[in-house]
Every structure is written in structure tokens, then in C-alpha cells.
N, C-alpha and C positions, 0 to 999 in steps of 0.2 A: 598454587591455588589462585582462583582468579576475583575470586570475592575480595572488595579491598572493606569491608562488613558485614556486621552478620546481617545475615538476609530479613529477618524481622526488622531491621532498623532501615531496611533498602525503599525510598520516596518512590512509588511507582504509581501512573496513573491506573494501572494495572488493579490497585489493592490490596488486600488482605492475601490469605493463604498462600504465602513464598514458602517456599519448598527448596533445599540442594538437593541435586541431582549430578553424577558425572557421567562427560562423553565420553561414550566407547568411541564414536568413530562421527565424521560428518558424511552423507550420500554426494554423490556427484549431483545431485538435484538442490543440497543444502537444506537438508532435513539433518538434526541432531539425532544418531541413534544413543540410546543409554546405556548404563550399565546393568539396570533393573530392567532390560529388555523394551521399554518403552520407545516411540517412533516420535520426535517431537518436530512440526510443523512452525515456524518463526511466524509468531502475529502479525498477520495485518500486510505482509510483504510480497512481493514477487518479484524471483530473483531470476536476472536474465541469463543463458542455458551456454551460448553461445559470443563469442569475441570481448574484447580486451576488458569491461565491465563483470564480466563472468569468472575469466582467470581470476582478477583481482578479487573476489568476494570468496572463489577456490583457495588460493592462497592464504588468504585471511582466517578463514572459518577453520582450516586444517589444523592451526596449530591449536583450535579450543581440542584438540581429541589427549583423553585420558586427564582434560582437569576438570576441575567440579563450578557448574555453574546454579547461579539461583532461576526458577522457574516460578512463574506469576500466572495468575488465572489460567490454571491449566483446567483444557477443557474437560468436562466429564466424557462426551462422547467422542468416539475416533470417527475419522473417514473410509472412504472404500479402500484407503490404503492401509488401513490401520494406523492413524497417526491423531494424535494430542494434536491441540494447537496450543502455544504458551508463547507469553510474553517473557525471554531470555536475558536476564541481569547478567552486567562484567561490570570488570572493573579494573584499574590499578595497571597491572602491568599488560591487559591485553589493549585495555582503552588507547594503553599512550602510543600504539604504532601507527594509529589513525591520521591519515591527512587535516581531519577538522572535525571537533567536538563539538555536541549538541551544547548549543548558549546555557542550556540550565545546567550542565555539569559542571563543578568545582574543582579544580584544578591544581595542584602543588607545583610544585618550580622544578619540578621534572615531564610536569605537563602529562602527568595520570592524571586520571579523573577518579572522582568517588564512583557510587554506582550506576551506570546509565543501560538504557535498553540497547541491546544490540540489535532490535531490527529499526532503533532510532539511527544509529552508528552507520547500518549500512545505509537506507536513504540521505539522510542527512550528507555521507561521501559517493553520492551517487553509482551507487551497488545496485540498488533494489527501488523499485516502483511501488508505490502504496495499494493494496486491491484491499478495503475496505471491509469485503466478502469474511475473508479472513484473519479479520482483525478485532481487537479488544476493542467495545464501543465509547469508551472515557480517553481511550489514548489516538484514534483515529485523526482529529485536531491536530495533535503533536506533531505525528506523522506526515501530516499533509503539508504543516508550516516548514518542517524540514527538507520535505520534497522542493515544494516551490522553493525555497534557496538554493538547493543542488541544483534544480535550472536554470534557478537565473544563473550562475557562474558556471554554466557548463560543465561543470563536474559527471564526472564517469559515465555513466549510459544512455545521457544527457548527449555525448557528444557523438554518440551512433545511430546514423539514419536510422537503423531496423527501430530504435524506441522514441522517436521523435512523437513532438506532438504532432495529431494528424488533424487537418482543417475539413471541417464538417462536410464543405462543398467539392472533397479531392474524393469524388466519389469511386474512381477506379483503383487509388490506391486504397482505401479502405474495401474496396472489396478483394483486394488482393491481401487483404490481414481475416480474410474469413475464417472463423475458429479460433482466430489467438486476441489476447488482449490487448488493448489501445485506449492509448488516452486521449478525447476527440476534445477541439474547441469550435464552438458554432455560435450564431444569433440564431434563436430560436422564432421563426416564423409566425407556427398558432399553437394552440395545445387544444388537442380534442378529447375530452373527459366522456368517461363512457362506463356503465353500471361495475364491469369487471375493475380497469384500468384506463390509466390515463396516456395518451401520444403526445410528444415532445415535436414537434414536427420541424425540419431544419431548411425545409424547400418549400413552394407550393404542389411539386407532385409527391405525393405522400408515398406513392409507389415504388416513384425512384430513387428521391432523396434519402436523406437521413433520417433516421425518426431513433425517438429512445422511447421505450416503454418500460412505465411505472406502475407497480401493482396498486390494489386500491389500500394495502396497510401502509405503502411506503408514499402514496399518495396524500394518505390522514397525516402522517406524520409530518411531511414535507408542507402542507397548510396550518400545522400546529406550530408552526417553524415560522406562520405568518407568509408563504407561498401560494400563487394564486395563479389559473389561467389568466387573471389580465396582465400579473406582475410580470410573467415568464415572457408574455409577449414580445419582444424583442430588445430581449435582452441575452448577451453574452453569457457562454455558460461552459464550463469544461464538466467531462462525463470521463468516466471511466466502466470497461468491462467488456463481458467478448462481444466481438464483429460477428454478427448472422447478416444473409445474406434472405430478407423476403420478398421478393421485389428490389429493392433498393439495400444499405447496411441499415443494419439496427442495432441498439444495444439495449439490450433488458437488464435495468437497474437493480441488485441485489441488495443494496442498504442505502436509505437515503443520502450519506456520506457519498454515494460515489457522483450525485451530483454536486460542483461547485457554481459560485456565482463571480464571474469576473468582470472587470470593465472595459479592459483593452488586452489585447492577444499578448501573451508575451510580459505582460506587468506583474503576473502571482502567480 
């Protein structure tokens, strides 16, 4: 068993209603399937499909099949896959094979941890990329301060071209990630606010450049946050979420989380 406690007593930013559950099995995609038939979706993550980052999350994630783990805000509604999304509690003796645990976990002199999120574990050891989209909104923070230290130490998918972070103004390789997702860092030029949504614009040709667009609820939100067309004005910003190709790449923001504010490329 992989609980190193009972699950009510498990600290998650996650909350209330923890649940045990056990895996039948993990997908080649890393999706948990159950024993109670359910399809469970890891919060908040995305995990890359493809080379040495990928093995290693395969390997890891294999041996949860057939024990029992705790499930946090699991979602009421499935996807077109039919899949939950849940924030995934371990602990004890799955935690301690980990290259490096989340600061907030506690630790015994065998270097288990009590109970930590596993889609903290896998960013945190540079496994998995944060996509916000799909994540719990109290624990996306967590996740994102985890991430930024997996980069700075180059850790796991950190350290392959295909997940690099990509510079707003490499306009050909971002149109060469068209359809998949990317985490861009740019100066943002002007922002054009408009009855619908707002444009993040990263050039002055708005055709060919980069542009990110914000709807108008993630717009209100992002100003209640104290966010402004003049604040945004040239200032540094990391984005995440997929590459479309309109003219120029774009990325249409799905939760205000998936914009960051940085100062220098490379420092968060």
C-alpha cells in the first residue's frame, strides 16, 4: 500500500473529499485506469509521450499498478475520453525512489516522504510540464514553483530540445510546434482590448508575430489580479498552451494561470 496515512488526514491544496482508489493498470499516455472501472487524468500535468523524460515517468508510474492510491478533487465531469481529472496522493515507499522531493514534504531518515501529490513529484523531477487547463485551481502555484526549479537545474525534459522554452520572436520554430503545446517567453509589445477579448501582441505586425489571446472572463480575472493594458506593456511574460497558426503563432489562453510574469529570461 502506498498511503504512508489515512487519506482524510492527507494536507492537499487539492481539499476536502479524498477518496482510495486502486490501479488496475497505468496507459502508455499516463492515465491511472482503476479498479472500479474509472479512467483517471493526473491534475494539472502533461506528460511528454516521447524520449528519455517519457521512459522515465513509464517506468515510475508502472509500478503504482495494483496498489491503492488517494484521489483528491476528483472531477465530477469526464472528457471525450472518458477520464476524471484528480489530484493523485503517494507516499512512503513510492515517494522515496524519486530523485528530489517537493520542499514541503517531510521526510524520515530513509528519505520517504509523508503524503505528497504525484503530479507535484513528477514536475518537480522534471517528468511533466504544468498545463493549467487541467489542473486543480488552489494547487496550480505549487505546481508552477515546482516547475520553475525543474528548469533551473535542468532536470528531465528540461534537458530536451523538443520541450525547451521557446522565444516569442523564433517565429519559424513556433510555427513548427503547430498543434502541440509550448511554453513561450516574450516582451509583450501593446495589448489590444476588444468587446470579445483581449491580444497580447509580441511584435508590431500583429499578423505575423506572436500574439496570445485572452478571453474577456480570463481578461476580468487577470485585472482583478491588478493587470492592465499599460502594466503588460513591455513587460516579460512566460505563456503556456497550444501553438495555432493565424497569420502569425498564437496561443489562446485557457486559465489565467497559464500567463506568468517574469523579469529576465531564464531567472523563474
Amino acid at each position: 500500500m502506498l498511503l504512508a496515512a489515512a487519506p482524510a488526514k492527507a494536507a492537499t491544496c487539492a481539499g476536502n473529499g479524498v477518496e482510495t482508489a486502486r490501479v488496475a493498470a497505468v496507459t502508455r499516455h499516463g492515465d491511472l485506469r482503476l479498479e472500479d472501472g474509472r479512467t483517471i487524468r493526473i491534475a494539472g500535468t502533461l506528460l511528454p509521450q516521447e524520449g528519455p523524460a517519457a521512459d522515465a515517468w513509464r517506468g515510475r508510474l508502472a509500478t503504482l499498478a495494483g496498489e491503492e492510491v488517494a484521489l483528491a478533487a476528483v472531477g465530477a465531469a469526464t472528457d471525450r475520453w472518458g477520464r476524471n481529472v484528480a489530484s493523485i496522493l503517494v507516499g512512503k515507499n513510492f515517494s522515496a525512489v524519486w530523485d528530489v522531493l517537493p520542499e514541503r514534504a517531510s521526510t524520515d531518515a530513509g528519505g520517504a516522504s509523508d503524503i505528497v501529490m504525484l503530479e507535484e513529484l513528477l514536475v518537480r523531477n522534471g517528468l511533466a510540464r504544468v498545463w493549467p487547463q487541467y489542473g486543480i485551481r488552489d494547487c496550480i502555484k505549487i505546481l508552477l514553483t515546482a516547475e520553475t526549479k525543474a528548469r533551473r537545474e535542468g532536470r528531465g525534459l528540461w534537458r530536451e530540445a523538443d520541450h525547451a522554452v521557446r522565444e516569442a520572436d523564433d517565429l519559424d520554430g513556433l510555427a513548427a510546434l503547430e498543434g502541440r503545446f509550448a511554453v513561450v517567453e516574450g516582451t509583450i509589445v501593446s495589448v489590444g482590448e476588444r468587446a470579445a477579448r483581449t491580444y497580447l501582441n509580441f511584435g508590431r505586425n500583429w499578423s505575423e508575430d506572436m500574439t496570445v489571446m485572452v478571453s474577456k472572463p480570463i481578461w476580468r480575472r487577470l485585472r482583478a489580479a491588478g493587470w492592465s493594458a499599460a502594466s503588460l506593456k513591455g513587460r516579460r511574460v512566460r505563456v503556456r498552451g497550444i501553438v495555432e497558426l493565424r497569420g502569425g503563432p498564437l496561443i489562446e489562453v485557457m486559465r489565467a494561470e497559464d500567463i506568468e510574469w517574469i523579469e529576465v529570461a531564464g531567472t523563474e
